[in-house]
C-alpha positions as CSV (number, residue, x, y, z in Angstrom):
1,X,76.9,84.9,131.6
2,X,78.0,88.7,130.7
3,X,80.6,89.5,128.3
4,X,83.6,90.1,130.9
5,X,86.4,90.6,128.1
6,X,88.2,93.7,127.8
7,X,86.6,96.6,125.0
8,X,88.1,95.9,121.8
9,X,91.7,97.1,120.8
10,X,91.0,99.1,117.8
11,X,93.6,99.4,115.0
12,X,93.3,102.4,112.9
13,X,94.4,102.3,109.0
14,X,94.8,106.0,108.6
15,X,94.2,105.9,104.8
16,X,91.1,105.0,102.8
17,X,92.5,102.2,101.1
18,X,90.6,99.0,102.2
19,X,93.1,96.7,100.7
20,X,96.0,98.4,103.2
21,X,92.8,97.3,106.4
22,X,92.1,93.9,104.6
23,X,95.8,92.9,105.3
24,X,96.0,94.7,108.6
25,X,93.1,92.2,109.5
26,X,94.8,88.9,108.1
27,X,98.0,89.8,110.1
28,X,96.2,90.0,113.0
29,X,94.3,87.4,113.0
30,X,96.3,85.0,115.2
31,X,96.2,87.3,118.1
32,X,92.3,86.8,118.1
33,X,92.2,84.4,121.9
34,X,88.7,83.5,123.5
35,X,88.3,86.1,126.6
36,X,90.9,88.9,125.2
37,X,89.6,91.9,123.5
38,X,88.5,91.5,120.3
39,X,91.0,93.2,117.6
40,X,88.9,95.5,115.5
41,X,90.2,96.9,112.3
42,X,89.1,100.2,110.8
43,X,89.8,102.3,107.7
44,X,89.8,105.9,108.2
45,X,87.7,107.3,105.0
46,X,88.7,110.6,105.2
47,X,92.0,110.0,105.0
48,X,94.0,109.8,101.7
49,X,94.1,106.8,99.6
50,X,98.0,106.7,100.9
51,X,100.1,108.3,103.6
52,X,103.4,109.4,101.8
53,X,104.1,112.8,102.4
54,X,104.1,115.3,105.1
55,X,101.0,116.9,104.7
56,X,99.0,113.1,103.9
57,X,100.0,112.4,107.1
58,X,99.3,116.0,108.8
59,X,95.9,116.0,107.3
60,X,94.8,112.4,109.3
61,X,95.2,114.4,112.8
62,X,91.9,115.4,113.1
63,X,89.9,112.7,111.9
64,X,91.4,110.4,114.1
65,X,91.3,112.2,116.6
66,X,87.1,112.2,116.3
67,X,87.2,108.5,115.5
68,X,89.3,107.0,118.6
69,X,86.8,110.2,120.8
70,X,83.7,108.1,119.6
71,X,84.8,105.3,120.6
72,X,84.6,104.5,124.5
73,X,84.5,101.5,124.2
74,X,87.7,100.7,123.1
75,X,90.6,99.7,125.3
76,X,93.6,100.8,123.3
77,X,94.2,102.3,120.1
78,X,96.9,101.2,117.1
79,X,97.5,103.9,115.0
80,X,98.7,101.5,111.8
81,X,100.6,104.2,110.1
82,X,104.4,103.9,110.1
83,X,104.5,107.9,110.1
84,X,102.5,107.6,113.4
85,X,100.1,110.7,112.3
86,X,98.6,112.1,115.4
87,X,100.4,110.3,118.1
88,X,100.6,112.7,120.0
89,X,97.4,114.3,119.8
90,X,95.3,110.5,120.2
91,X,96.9,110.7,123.7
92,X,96.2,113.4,124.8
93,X,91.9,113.0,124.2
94,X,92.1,109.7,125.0
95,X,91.8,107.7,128.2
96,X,93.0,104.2,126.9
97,X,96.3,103.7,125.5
98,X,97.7,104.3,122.1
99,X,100.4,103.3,120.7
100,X,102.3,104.3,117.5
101,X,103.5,101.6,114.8
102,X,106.5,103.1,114.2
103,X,107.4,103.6,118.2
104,X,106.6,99.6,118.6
105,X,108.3,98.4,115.7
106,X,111.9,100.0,116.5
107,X,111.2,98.7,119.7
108,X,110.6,95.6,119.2
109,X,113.2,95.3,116.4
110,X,115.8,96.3,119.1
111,X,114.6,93.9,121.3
112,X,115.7,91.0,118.6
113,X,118.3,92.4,117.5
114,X,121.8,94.6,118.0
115,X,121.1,96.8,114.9
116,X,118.0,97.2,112.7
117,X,117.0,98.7,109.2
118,X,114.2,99.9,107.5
119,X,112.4,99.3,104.7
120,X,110.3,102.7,103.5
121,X,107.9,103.2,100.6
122,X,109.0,105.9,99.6
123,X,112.4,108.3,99.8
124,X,110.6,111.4,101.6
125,X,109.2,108.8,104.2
126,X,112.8,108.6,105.4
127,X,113.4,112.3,106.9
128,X,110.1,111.7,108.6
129,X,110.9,108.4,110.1
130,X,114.4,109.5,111.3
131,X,112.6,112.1,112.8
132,X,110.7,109.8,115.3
133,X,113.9,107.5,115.4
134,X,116.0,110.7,116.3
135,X,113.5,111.5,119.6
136,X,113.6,107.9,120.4
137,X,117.4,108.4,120.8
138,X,117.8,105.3,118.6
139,X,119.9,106.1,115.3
140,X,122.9,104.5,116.6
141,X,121.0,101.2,116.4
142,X,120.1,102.2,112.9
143,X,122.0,100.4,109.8
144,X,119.9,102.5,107.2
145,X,116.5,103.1,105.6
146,X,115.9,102.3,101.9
147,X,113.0,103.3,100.3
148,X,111.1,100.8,97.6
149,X,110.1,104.4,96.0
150,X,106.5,102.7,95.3
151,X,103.3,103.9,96.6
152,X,101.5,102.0,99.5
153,X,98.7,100.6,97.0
154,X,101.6,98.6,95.4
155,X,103.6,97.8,98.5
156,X,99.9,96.1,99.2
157,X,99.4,94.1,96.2
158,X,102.0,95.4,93.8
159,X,103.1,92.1,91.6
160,X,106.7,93.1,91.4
161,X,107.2,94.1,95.5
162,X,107.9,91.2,97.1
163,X,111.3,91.0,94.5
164,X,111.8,94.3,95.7
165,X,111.5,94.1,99.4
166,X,113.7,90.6,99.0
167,X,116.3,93.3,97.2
168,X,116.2,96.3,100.0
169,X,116.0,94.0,102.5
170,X,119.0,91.9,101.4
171,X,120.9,95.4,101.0
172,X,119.9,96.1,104.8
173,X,121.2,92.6,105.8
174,X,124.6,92.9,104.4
175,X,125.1,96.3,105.7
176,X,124.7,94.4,109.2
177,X,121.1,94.6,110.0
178,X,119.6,91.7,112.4
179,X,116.7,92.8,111.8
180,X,114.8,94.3,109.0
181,X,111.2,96.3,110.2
182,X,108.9,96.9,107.5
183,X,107.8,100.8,107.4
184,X,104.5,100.7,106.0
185,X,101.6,98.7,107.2
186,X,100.8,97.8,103.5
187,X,103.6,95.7,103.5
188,X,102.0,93.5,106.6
189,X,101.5,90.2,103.6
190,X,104.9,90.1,103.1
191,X,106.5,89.8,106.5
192,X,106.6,86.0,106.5
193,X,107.7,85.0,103.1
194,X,110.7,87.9,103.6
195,X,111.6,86.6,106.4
196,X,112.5,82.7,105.2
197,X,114.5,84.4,102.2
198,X,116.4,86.6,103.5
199,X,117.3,84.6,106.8
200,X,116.9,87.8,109.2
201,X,114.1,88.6,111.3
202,X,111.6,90.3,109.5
203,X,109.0,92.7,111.8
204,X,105.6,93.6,111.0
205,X,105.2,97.0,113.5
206,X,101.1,96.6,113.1
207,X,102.0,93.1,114.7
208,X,104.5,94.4,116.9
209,X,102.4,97.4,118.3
210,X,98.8,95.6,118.6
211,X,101.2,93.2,120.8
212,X,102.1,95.9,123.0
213,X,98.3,96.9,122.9
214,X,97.5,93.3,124.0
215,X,99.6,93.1,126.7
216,X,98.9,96.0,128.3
217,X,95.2,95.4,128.0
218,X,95.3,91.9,129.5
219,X,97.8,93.0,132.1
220,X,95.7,95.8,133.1
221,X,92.6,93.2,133.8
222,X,94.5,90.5,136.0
């Protein structure tokens, strides 16, 4: 019998950094179901090793924008960068959906709880992010951002971040947070274990956005 499953949902890891993709793909590996689209991870390798300031992020724009074009196939796109480089642009070339990390994660953090904080690598993420949050209309919901200050290598396989997310994310809980979304999709290994210590839910947005992806796909097929 023919393949009748949906194209694949690609998720994008803007940077070069194959470690940052290797986790993408072990966090998405329980959405993986028999006759859904496959989930398909891929490292951009023009982009820089790490997306931490605003012109790493500027410079993905184009590339993507040539990957998710040669690619048909595909039936939505997850751009797995918390910055959400080329958004905008992505949508506009391209017929399938595509959604943002950081767009998906604030929703979905909303959606658990009454008010939300972030967890950034580093501190000139956070004007960026609020920027987003701001256009969303959803800094009333926000408790704070707090910035590890490491770079997304470490936040990936750093020894000392998981003490340091348990740290920045305890600091978000006491300050009222219900739930604490993690702003970099190097930090998609840790969203489990930070979750049982601090005793808040903890959101992965490259989990949270390829769910979005997922149901729209499926929902589009019935």
């Amino acid at each position: 019998m023919p393949d009748t499953r949906p194209g694949p949902i690609l998720v994008i890891n803007p940077n070069s950094n194959t470690h940052v993709t290797d986790g993408l793909v072990d966090a998405l590996a329980p959405f993986a179901t028999p006759h859904g689209p496959e989930i398909e991870c891929l490292t951009l390798a023009e982009g820089p090793f790490g997306i931490q300031s605003q012109i790493d992020s500027d410079s993905v724009i184009l590339p993507l924008t040539r990957l998710v074009q040669s690619r048909p196939d595909a039936s939505a796109h997850v751009i797995a960068c918390y910055s959400d480089p080329g958004l905008d642009a992505c949508r506009s070339i391209s017929p399938a959906p595509v959604f943002g990390i950081q767009d998906a994660g604030v929703l979905t953090a909303m959606a658990r709880a009454d008010l939300f904080g972030v967890i950034a690598v580093a501190e000139p993420s956070i004007a960026r992010h609020r920027r987003t949050m701001a256009r969303m209309g959803v800094l009333g919901r926000l408790v704070g951002e707090i910035a590890l200050n490491m770079s997304v290598d470490e936040t990936a396989r750093g020894a000392g971040t998981f003490d340091r997310l348990v740290e920045t994310g305890g600091a978000l809980r006491d300050r009222g947070a219900g739930a604490i979304l993690l702003g970099c999709a190097g930090m998609a290994r840790h969203r489990k274990p930070l979750e049982e210590a601090l005793g808040v839910v903890v959101i992965d947005p490259v989990q949270a956005a390829t769910a979005m992806a997922l149901g729209t796909v499926l929902a589009a097929n019935i």
